[in-house]
C-alpha positions in Angstrom: 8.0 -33.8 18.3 10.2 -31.1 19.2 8.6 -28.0 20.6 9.6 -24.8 18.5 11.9 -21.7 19.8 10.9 -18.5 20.6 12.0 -15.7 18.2 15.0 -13.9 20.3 15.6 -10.4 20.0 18.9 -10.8 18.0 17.0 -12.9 15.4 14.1 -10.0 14.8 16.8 -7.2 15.2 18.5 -9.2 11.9 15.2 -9.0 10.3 14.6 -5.0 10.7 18.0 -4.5 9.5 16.7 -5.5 6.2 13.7 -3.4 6.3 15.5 0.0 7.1 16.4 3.0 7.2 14.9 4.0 10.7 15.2 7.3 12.1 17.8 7.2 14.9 15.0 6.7 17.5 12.6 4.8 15.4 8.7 5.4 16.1 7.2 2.5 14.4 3.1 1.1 14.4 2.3 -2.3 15.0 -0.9 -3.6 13.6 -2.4 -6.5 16.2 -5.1 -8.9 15.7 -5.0 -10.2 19.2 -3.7 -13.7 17.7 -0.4 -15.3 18.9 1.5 -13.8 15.4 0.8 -9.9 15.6 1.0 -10.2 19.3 4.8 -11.3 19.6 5.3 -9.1 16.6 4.2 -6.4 19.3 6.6 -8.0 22.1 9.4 -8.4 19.3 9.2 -4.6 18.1 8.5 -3.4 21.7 11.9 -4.3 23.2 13.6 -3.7 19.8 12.4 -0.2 19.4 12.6 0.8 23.2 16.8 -0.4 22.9 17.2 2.6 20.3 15.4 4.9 22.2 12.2 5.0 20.0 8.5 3.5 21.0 5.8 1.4 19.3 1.8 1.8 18.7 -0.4 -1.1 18.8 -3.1 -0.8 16.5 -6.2 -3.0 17.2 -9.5 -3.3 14.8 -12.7 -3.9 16.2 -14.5 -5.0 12.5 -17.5 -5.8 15.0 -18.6 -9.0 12.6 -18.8 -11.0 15.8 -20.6 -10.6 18.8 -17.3 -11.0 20.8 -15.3 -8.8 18.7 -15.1 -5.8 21.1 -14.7 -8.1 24.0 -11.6 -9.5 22.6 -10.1 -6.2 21.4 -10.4 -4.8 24.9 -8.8 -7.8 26.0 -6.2 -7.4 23.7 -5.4 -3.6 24.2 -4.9 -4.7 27.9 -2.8 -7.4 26.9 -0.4 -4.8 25.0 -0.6 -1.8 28.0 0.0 -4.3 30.0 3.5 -5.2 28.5 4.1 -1.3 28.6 3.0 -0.5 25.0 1.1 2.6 23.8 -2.2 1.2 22.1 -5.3 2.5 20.4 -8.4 0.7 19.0 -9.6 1.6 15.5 -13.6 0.3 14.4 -14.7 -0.3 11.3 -17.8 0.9 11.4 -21.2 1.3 8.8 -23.0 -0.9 6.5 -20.9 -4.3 5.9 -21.2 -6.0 2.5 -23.0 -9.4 2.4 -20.5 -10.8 -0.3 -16.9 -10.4 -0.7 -16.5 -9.7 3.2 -12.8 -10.5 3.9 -11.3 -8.2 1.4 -13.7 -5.5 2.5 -12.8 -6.3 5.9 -9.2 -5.9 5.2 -9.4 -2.8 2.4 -11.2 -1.2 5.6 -8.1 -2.4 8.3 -5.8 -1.0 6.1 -7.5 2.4 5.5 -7.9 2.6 9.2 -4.4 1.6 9.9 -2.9 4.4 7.5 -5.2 6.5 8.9 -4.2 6.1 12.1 -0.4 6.5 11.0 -1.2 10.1 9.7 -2.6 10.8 12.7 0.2 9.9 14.9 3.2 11.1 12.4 4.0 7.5 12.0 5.8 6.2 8.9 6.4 2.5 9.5 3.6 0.1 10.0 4.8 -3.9 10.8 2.5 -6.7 10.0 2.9 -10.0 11.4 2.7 -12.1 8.4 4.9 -15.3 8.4 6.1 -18.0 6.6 3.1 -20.2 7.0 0.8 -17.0 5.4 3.8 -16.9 3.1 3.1 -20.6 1.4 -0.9 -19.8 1.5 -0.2 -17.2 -0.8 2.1 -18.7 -3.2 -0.7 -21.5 -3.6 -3.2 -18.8 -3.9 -1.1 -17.1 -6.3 0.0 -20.6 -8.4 -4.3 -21.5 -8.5 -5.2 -17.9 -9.8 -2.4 -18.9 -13.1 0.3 -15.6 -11.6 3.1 -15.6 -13.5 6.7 -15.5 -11.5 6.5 -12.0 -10.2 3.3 -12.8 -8.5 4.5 -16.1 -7.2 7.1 -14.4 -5.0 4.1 -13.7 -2.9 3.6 -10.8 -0.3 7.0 -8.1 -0.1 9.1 -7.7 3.1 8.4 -3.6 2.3 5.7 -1.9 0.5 6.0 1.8 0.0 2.5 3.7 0.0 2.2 7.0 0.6 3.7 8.3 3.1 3.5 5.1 4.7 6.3 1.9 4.6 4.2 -1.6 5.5 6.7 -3.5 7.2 7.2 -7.8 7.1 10.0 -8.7 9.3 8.5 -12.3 10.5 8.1 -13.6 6.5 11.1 -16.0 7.0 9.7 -17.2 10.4 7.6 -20.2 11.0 4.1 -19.4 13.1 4.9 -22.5 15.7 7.9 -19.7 16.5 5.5 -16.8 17.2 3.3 -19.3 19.5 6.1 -20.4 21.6 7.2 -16.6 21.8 4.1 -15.8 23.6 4.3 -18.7 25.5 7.8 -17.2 26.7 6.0 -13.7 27.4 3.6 -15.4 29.3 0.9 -13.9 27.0 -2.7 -15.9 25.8 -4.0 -15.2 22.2 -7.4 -14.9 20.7 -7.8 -17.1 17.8 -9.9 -15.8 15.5 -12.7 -18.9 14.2 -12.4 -17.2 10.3 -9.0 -18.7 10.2 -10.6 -22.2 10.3 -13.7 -21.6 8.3 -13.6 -23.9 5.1 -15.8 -21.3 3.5 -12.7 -19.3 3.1 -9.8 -20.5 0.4 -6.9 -19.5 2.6 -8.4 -21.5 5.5 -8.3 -24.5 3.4 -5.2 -23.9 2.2 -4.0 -24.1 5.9 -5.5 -27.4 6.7 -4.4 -28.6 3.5 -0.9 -28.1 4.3 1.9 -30.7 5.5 4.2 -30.0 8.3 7.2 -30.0 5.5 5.0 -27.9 2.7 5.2 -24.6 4.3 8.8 -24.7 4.7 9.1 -25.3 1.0 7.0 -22.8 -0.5 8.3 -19.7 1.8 11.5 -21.0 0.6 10.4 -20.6 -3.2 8.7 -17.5 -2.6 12.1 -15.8 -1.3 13.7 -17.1 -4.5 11.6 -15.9 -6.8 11.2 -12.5 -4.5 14.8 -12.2 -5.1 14.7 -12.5 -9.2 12.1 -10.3 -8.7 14.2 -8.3 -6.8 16.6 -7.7 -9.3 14.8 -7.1 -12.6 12.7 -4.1 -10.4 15.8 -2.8 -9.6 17.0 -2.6 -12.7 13.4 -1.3 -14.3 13.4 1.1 -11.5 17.0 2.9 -12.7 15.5 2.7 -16.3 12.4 4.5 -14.9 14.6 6.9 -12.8 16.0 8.1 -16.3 13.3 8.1 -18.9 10.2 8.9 -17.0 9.2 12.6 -16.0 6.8 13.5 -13.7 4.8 17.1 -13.8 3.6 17.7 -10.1 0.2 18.5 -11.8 -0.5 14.5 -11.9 0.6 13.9 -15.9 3.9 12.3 -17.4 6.2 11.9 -20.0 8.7 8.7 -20.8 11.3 8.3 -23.7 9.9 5.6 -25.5 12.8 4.0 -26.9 13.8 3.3 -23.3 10.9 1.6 -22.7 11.0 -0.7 -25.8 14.0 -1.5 -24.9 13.0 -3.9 -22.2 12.2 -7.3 -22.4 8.2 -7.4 -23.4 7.4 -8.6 -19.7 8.9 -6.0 -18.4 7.3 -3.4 -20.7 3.9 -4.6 -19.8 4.3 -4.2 -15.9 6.2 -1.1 -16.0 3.0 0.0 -18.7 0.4 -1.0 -16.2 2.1 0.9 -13.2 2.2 3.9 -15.2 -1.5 3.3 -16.2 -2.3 3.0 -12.9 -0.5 5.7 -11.1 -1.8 8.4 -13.7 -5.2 7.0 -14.1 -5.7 7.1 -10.3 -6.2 3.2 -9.3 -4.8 1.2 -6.8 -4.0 -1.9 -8.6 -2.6 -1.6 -12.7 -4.7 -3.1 -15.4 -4.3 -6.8 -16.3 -5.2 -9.1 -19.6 -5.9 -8.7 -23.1 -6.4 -4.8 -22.5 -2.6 -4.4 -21.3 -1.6 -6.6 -23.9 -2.8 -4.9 -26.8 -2.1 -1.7 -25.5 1.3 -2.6 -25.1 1.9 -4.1 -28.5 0.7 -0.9 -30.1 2.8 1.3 -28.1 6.0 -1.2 -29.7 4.6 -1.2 -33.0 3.1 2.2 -33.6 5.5 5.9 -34.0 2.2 7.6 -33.2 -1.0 6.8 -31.5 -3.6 7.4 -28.8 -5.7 5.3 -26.3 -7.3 4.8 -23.3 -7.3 2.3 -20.5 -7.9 2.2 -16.7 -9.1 6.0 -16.6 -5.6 7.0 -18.0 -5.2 8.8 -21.2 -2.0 7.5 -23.5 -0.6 9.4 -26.8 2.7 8.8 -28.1 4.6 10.6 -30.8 7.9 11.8 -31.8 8.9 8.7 -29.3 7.5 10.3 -25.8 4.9 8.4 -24.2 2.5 11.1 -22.3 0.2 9.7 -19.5 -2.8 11.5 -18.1 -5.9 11.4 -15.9 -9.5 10.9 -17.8 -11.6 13.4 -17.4 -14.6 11.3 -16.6 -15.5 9.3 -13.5 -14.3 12.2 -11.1 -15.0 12.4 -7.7 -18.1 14.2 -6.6 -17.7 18.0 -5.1 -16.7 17.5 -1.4 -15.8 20.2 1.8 -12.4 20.4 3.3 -12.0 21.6 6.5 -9.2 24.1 7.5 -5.9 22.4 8.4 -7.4 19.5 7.2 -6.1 17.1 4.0 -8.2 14.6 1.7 -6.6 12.5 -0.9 -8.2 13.0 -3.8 -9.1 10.5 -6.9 -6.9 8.7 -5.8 -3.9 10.9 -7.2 -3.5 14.0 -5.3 -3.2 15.2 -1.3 -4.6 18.2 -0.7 -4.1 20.3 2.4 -6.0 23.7 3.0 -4.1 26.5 5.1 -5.4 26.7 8.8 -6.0 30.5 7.9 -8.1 29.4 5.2 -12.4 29.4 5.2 -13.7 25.9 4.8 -13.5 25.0 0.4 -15.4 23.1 -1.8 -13.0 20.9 -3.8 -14.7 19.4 -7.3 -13.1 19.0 -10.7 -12.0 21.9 -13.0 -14.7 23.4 -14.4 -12.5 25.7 -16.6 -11.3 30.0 -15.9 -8.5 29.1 -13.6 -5.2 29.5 -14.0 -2.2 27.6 -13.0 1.2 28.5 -11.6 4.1 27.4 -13.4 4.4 26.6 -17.1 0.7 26.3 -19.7 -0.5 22.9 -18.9 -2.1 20.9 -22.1 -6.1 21.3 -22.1 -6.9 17.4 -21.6 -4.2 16.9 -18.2 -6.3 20.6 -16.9 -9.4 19.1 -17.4 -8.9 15.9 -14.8 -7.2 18.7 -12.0 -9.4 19.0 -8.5 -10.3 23.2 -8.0 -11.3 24.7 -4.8 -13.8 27.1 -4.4 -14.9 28.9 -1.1 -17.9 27.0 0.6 -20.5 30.4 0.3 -19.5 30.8 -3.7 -17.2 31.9 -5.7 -14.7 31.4 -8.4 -12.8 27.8 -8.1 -9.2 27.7 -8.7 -6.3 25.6 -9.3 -4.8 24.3 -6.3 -0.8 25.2 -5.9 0.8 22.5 -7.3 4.1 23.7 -7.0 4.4 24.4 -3.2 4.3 28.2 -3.3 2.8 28.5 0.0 -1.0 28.9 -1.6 -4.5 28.7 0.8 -4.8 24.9 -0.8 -2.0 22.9 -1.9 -1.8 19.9 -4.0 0.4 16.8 -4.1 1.0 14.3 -6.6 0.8 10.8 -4.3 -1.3 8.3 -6.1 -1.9 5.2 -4.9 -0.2 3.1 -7.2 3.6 3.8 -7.7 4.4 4.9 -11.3 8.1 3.9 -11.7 8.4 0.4 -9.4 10.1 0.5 -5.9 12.5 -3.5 -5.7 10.4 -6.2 -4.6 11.4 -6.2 -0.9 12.0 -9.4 1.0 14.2 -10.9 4.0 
């Protein structure tokens, strides 16, 4: 059997130029497990950013669920200094949950990874994922019954705030990635989870024939690409008929939206449920369903679903935060941010005394035009620490002691399905 190629630096350089723009001297984060994938993703970006002038931070976690864990992340920050890379080590640390480990493990990576990113004034974070991880998830996808957007699998880009995740290695086999290593003259830590048949992607993997993974990374860029195109075009609807008051609420022309094909009506509907209800993932099922027939059916109407208030009339569609289920009060720290309920980034002034920050409680006013009594009542207020009035944040960048930014966690109009 013929032994596989490296990855050459023309090949990855085709790959970023789908994932772009950069700035001209691009800064970009790596995120590196220490196996033989993220690690020549690290070599890969290296040399690629250090030819436009710009650099590259490893970022290695330490989820310390083995006893060798912080063995092997040492090893593998050495490793990366060691081809001349800036790294730093990130640990999840606390109570670990006895069931559902591997997403918490990986909500917990990514939290520390953007994290990390805000820290450093980074804005583009690559993953190694590849075409083998690629077909696992299109099987994934095809047993949990997704429909064709899902099938399309993981995006080449994914826009969070503040933050672009970055695929350039989805069209590239792992045997590639091995033998790039192998070229650097770099060893790998494999990791024994990817091998354990308690886990469904790891049986997945030794379930798969040399020819399957090929195929299914194959049909997972096709139907990325119809994907592709039908977000476009719901995102240039969007751009038109939704509004978006910086306080966190929204308005959209409903006729626009009935417009679309029903498919498209109900993911665009559970984006907007999402975005203004404060979740990171829209609702799915009968609750979307129904909600989306009445919305086509009905000249006038109210409901709830996912923490987001809906009431439609005189065909506008307006979208709010419940005002139950809010955060607890918490402190923010001078010069410090905190996102909060998943919807808004708030930053107190370095001049400012240390606030409380806790939902309205009512006698504040805000800036700007009267806001409707329901959208006020789901706002964060700040109040000093020793007591005192709470206010409205500035929503409107006016230079207040505490600002406030509409960035919730789930897009509200779609960004294209990104792929390479």
């Amino acid at each position: 059997m013929t032994e596989a190629a490296p990855l050459d630096d023309a090949a990855f350089a085709a790959s970023m130029a789908q994932l772009g723009p950069f700035e001209p001297a691009p800064r970009l984060a790596v995120a590196v497990s220490g196996g033989a994938d993220s690690l020549a993703l690290a070599v890969l970006a290296g040399r690629w950013a250090a030819a436009r002038g710009g650099s590259v931070l490893a970022l290695t976690v330490d989820h310390g669920l083995r006893p060798g864990s912080a063995g092997e992340a040492a090893a593998t920050l050495e490793r990366l200094r060691g081809l001349g890379l800036a790294a730093e080590l990130l640990r999840w640390e606390g109570e670990k949950p006895s069931t559902g480990l591997q997403d918490a493990a990986r909500h917990a990576r990514y939290a520390l990874f953007a994290a990390a990113c805000r820290r450093h004034g980074l804005l583009h974070l690559l993953l190694a994922h590849h075409a083998d991880d690629q077909a696992e998830t299109v099987l994934l996808r095809h047993a949990a019954g997704s429909g064709a957007g899902g099938l399309a699998a993981m995006p080449a880009v994914r826009e969070m705030a503040g933050l672009r995740l970055l695929r350039p290695l989805l069209g590239v086999a792992k045997a590639r990635l091995a033998a790039t290593c192998r070229a650097a003259g770099l060893d790998w830590v494999e990791d024994p989870s990817n091998r354990n048949p308690a886990f469904a992607r790891a049986r997945l993997r030794a379930g798969l024939g040399n020819g399957d993974g090929a195929a299914l990374a194959a049909a997972a860029r096709r139907a990325g690409a119809a994907r592709a195109e039908a977000e476009w075009a719901l995102a240039t609807l969007a751009a038109a008929a939704l509004t978006v008051h910086p306080e966190g609420w929204g308005e959209v022309a409903l006729p626009a939206w009935r417009a679309l094909p029903e498919s498209a009506r109900r993911q665009w509907l559970g984006g907007l449920v999402a975005g203004f209800g404060g979740a990171a993932y829209p609702p799915r099922g009968e609750g979307l369903a129904r909600l989306s027939a009445r919305l086509a059916a009905a000249e006038r109407g109210r409901a709830t679903l996912g923490g987001c208030v809906l009431g439609w009339a005189a065909g506008r569609l307006r979208l709010h935060r419940e005002a139950r289920h809010l955060p607890a009060p918490c402190r923010i720290e001078p010069g410090a941010a905190l996102h909060w309920d998943g919807r808004f980034r708030l930053r107190l002034r370095a001049d400012s005394p240390p606030m409380i920050v806790e939902p309205y409680r009512g006698g504040a006013a805000a800036g700007g035009a009267p806001l409707p009594a329901a959208v006020r009542a789901a706002l964060p207020a700040v109040r000093p620490e020793g007591g005192g009035a709470a206010a409205l944040p500035d929503f409107l960048g006016g230079g207040g002691a505490c600002t406030a930014l509409f960035a919730p966690r789930h897009p509200v109009a779609p960004g294209p399905f990104g792929i390479v």
